[in-house]
N, C-alpha and C positions, 0 to 999 in steps of 0.2 A: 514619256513617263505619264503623263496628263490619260494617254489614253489604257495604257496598263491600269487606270488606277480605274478610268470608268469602267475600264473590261469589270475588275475587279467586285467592284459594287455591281454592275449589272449579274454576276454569279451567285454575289451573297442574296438579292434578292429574287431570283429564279429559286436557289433553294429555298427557302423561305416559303416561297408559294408553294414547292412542290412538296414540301413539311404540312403545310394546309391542304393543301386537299388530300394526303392520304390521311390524316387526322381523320377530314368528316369522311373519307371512305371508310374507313374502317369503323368509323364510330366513338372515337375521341374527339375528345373538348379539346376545342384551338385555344392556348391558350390569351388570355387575354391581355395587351400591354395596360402595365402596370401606371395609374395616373400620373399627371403632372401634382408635384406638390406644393402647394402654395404656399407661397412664406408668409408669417405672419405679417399684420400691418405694425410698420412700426411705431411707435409714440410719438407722435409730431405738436402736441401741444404743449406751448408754454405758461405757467404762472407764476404768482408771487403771494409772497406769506409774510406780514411783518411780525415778526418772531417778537418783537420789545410787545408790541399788544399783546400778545399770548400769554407772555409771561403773566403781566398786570391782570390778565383775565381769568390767569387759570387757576381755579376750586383751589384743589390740596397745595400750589404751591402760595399761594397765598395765608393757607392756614397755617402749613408749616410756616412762614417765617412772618407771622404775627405771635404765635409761640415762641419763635424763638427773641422776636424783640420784647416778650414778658420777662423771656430768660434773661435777657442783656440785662433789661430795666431793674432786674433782684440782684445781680451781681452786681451792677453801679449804686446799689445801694446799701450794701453788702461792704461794698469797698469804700462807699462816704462813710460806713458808720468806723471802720476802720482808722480811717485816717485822722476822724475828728480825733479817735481815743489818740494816736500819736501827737496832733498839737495839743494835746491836751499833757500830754507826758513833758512839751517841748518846752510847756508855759510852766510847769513843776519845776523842768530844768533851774527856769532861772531863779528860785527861791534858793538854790543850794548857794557854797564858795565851790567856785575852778578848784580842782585837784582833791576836794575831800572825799574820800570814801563812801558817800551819800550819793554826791556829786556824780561820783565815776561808775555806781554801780547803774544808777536812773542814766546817764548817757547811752552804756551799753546795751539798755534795755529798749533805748531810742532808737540806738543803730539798728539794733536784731530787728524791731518793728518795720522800720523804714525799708530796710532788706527783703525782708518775705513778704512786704506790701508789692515793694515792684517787681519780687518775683510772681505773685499768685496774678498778677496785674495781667503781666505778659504771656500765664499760660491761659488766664483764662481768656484773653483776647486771641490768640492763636488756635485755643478750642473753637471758639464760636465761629471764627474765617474757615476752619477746615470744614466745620460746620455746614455752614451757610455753600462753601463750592460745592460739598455733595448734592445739597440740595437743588442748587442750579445742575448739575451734572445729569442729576436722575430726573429730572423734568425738560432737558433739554436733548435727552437721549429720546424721552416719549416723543416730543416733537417732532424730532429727524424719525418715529419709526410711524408714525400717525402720518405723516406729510408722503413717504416712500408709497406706504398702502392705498393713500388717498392718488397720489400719480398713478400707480399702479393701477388700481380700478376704475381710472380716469384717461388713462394713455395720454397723459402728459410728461413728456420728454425732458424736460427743465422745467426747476422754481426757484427762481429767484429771490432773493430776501432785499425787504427794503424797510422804510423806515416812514411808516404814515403819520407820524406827528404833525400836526400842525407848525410851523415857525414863529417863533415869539421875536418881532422887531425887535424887540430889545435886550435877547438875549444873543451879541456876539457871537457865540461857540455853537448856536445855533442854525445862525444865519450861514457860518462858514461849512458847517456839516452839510446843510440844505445843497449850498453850492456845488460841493464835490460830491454827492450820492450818485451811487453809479447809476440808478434809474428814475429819469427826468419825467415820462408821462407812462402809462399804464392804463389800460382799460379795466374798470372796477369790477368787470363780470370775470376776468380772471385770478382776481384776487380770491386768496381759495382760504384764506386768514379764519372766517369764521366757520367755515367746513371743519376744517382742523380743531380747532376750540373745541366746537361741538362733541367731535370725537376723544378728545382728553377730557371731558368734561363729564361725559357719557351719561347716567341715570339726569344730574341736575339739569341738562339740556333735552332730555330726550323727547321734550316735547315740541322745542322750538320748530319753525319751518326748514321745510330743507336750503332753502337760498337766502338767510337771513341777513338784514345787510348788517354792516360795524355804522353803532353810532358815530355821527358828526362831533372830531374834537377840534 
């Protein structure tokens, strides 16, 4: 078998030669074998990006929700002025007699108050939390496409997310966080944190250096 098979291959390339040289007898182009293709290289570098500093750094999501703690701040005051009028209605109350017609009509007027207090309470706190998640949503969608781009035209393979806080002794829930993070040491030239920034940030950074480092917290 072993030699059928060399016979074999020594025919395919006997023809082959004899395909070449009447080519250049005659005056056709041999054709040429088609190159090897090189695969690209693939992405072999890793980093890390502490997403909690982005946040706290970054322009428009900062602006957005300093507006939006203006908004909180008018509607909690919006709702003390509200409510004063209700103790105010409650200390009337007691000027009446139980059961007269005075009485009964200023209680209902108490109840209905007190009613659409903790309802306007509850949507308007429910407006401001759906609020507030879009706005984390749509700034933290920039991140994951800012971060993609920036591996992308980095050929970095993985990035990891961690948490560059410093730890406060004597914050407990700090200390325990510190202990369980999944990334114990990192070398700071991969931290790609304020690359990213940068580029979310775009016009108000664009003059900064390219490798700028994050201040010491």
């Amino acid at each position: 078998m072993n030699r059928q098979l060399a016979t074999l291959a020594f025919a395919v390339a006997m023809a082959f030669c004899q395909a070449a040289v009447h080519a250049q007898v005659s005056g056709q182009a041999v054709p040429a074998a088609a190159p090897a293709v090189r695969p690209a290289t693939p992405a072999n570098h890793v980093a890390v990006i502490d997403v909690g500093y982005v946040f706290k750094n970054h322009t428009r999501f900062k602006t957005a929700m300093d507006k939006m703690k203006d908004e909180v701040l008018a509607a909690e005051n919006s709702l003390k002025g509200e409510r004063d009028r209700i103790n105010g209605l409650m200390e009337q109350l007691k000027g009446f007699n139980v059961g007269t017609p005075e009485y009964k009509k200023l209680e209902a007027e108490v109840a209905k108050a007190q009613g659409d207090f903790s309802v306007n309470a509850q949507l308007q706190k429910k407006d401001f939390m759906d609020r507030e998640a879009k706005v984390y949503l749509q700034v933290y969608t920039e991140i994951e496409r800012a971060v993609s781009q920036f591996a992308r035209d980095n050929s970095i393979a993985v990035v990891h997310r961690f948490d560059g806080e410093t730890v406060d002794s004597g914050d407990r829930n700090r200390i325990l966080g510190s202990i369980t993070k999944p990334i114990v040491y990192y070398d700071p030239q991969i931290d790609i944190t304020p690359d990213v920034l940068r580029m979310l940030n775009g016009a108000a950074v664009a003059g900064a250096p390219a490798s700028q480092p994050r201040p010491i917290r």
